[in-house]
N, C-alpha and C positions, 0 to 999 in steps of 0.2 A: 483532458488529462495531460498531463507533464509529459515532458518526452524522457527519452531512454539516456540520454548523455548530454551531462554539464554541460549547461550552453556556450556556444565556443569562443565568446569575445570576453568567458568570464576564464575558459583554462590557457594555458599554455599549447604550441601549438601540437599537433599528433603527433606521437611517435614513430618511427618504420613499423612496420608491421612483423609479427611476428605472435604465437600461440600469449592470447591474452589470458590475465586472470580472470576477464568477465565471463570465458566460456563454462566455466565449472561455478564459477562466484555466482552470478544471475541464476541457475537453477536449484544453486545450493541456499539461498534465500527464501523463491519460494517453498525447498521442502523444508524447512524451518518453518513457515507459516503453517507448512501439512500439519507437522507434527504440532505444533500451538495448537491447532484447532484439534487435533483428537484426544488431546488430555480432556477438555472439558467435555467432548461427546462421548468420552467412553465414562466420565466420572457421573455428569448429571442426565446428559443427553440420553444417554442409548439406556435407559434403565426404561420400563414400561410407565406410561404417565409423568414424565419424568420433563418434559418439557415447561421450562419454569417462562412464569408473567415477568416481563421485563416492569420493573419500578418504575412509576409515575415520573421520575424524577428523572431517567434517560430512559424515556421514547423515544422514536423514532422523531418525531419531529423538531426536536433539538438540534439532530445530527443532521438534519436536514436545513434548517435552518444555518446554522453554522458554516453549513459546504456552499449550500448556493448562496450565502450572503456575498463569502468570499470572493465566490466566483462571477457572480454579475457585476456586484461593484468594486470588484477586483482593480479592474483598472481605470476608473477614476479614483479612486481611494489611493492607488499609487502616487499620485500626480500632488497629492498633496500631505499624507503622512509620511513623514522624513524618520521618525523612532522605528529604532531597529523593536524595541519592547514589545510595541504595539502590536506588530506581526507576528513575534514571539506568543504574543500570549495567546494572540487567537491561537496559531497551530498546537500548541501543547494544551491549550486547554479540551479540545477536540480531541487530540489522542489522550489525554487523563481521559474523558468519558468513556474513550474503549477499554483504556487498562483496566478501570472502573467494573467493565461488564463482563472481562473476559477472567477478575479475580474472582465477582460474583458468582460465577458459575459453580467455582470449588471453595467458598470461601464463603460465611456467613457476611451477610450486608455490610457492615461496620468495620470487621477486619479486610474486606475487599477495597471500603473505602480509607483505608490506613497506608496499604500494599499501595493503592497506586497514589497516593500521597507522596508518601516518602518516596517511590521511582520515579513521580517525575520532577522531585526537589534533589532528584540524585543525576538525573542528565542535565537538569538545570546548572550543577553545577560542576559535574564533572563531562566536561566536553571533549569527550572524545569520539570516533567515531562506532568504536564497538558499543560503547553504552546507549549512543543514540541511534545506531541500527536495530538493537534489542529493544527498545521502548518504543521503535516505530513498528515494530511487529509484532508485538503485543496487542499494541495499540490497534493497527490491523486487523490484527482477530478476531477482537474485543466488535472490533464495528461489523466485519462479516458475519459474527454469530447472529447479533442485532437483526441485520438486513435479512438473514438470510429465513430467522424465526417470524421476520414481522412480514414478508412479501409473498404472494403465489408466483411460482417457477415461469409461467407465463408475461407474468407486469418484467419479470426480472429478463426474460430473453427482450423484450421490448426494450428496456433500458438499454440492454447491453449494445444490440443493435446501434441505438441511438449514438453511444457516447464512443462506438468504433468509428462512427462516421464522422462524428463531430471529431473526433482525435485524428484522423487523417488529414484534417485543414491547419486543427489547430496546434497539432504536437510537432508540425515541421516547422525549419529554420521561419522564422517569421510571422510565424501565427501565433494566437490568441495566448494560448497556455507555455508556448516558450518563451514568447516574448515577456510574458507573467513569472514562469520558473526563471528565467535572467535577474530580472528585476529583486525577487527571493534571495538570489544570490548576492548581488549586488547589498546586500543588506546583510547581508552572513546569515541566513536562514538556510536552511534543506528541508524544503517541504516534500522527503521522501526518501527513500534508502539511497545512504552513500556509499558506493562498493568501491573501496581503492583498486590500485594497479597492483599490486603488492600485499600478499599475507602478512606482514609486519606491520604494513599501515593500517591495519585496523585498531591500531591504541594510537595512532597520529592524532593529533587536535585536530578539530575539525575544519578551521581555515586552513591549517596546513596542507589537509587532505584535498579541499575543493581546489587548491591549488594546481594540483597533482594532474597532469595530462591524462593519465591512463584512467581515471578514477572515472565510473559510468555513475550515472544518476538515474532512478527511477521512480519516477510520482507517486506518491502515497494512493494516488487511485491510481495506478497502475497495479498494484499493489490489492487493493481494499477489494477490487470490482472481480477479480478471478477466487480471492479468498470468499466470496459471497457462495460464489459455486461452488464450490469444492466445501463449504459449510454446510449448504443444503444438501449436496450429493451424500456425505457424510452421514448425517442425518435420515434418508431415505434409506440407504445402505452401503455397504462398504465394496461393493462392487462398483457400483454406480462411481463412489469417489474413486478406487484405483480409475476410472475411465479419462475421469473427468481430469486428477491429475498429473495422467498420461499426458492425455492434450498440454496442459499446461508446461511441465516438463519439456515439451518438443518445442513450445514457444519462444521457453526460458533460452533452449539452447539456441535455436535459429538468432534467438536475442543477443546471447552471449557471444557470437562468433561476430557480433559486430563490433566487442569492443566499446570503447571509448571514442565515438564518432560526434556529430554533427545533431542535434536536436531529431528525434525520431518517433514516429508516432509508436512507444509499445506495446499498447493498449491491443494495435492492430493485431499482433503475436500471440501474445498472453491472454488475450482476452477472449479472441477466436477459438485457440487453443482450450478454455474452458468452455466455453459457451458451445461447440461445436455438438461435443460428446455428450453436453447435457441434454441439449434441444434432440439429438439421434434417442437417447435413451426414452426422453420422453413419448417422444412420438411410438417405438415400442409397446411404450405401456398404454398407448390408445388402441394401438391392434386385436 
């Protein structure tokens, strides 16, 4: 996973220290993802039978292809694709398939594929960074509701596990996924939510903002992989989800009092934070 802040040889250097925007910014993010996701569990979701078949056309294993293509040949493909386009297109193509699923939900097929048409012909062109924090948490949703319909609670603590551990090698300065989120940058991509320093920065263009020393960054699977829980907690019940995005909540903040720092595994945070409360709950329901 990405790490938690713009990697540093791409910002300007830290500021002194003093109460950040990311302490309130980072938590107030993912409860925007909360709320994305309970428009469609209370619209299609939480009705009796009501759990719809995901279309032929994005399964799961699209999205899985798409992620780990990225990711394994991530970086030989660096060494030699010099188009900013190119990487553009993969990552927006990816979050079109969520916005795709997460319109589907409230939205007959054809108008869900219009919706996210036109939004993402609309951050394509309109670069700013509020438009492109909203169509990557969309797009978020879109993929946790996905994940969270298509896998058992069990394969999903197994993942999570996984990709905590693998994010504490790879999300620090010099590993696998920051040395990847650099290179992203380096190209003028955000493959993830850009939080500026600054409440007004969020209508700044978006080179301007990656600019920005105080501006935190955080990986779209920093993102995607706690929205998967808090999709299913949702779905099981609404206790379960206040639980689950407690945990996450307390992540966010631990997150957000870091500010705008040095490459940082978040996943470690966030992802604990959701997986904690879920795996407790579960194990409850075997008693």
């Amino acid at each position: 996973m990405s790490s938690s802040a713009t990697p540093a040889h791409v910002r300007e250097p830290r500021t002194p220290p003093g109460v950040s925007l990311a302490l309130w910014s980072v938590p107030m993010m993912y409860g925007v993802l909360a709320l994305l996701l309970c428009i469609p569990v209370l619209f299609a979701l939480g009705r009796e039978n009501a759990a719809k078949e995901i279309p032929g056309q994005i399964v799961a294993w699209q999205f899985l292809i798409m992620i780990f293509a990225a990711i394994l040949v991530g970086a030989f493909l660096l060494q030699y694709i010099r188009l900013r386009i190119v990487w553009e297109a993969m990552l927006t193509g990816t979050l079109f398939l969520g916005v795709w699923v997460y319109a589907w939900f409230v939205l007959p097929l054809p108008f869900a594929l219009l919706c996210a048409a036109l939004f993402t012909i609309l951050q394509a062109y309109v670069r700013r960074v509020f438009v492109h924090d909203v169509f990557l948490l969309i797009g978020a949703a879109g993929i946790s509701l996905n994940f969270a319909l298509l896998f058992h609670p069990y394969t999903l603590l197994i993942v999570l596990v996984t990709l905590v551990i693998y994010d504490m090698f790879a999300g620090r300065p010099g590993g696998f996924a920051a040395e990847l989120s650099a290179a992203f940058f380096h190209r003028g991509l955000v493959p993830g939510l850009l939080i500026p320093g600054q409440t007004e920065d969020f209508i700044q263009e978006i080179p301007q903002a990656m600019r920005n020393a105080k501006a935190v960054f955080l990986g779209a699977g920093d993102v995607i992989l706690p929205g998967i829980f808090l999709a299913q907690a949702m779905i099981r019940g609404w206790v379960q989800a206040l639980f689950v995005l407690a945990g996450i909540g307390i992540g966010a903040v631990f997150l957000g009092r870091r500010g705008a720092t040095k490459p940082y595994p978040a996943l470690l945070l966030v992802g604990l934070g959701a997986g904690i409360p879920y795996a407790i709950m579960l194990i409850f329901q075997l008693l």
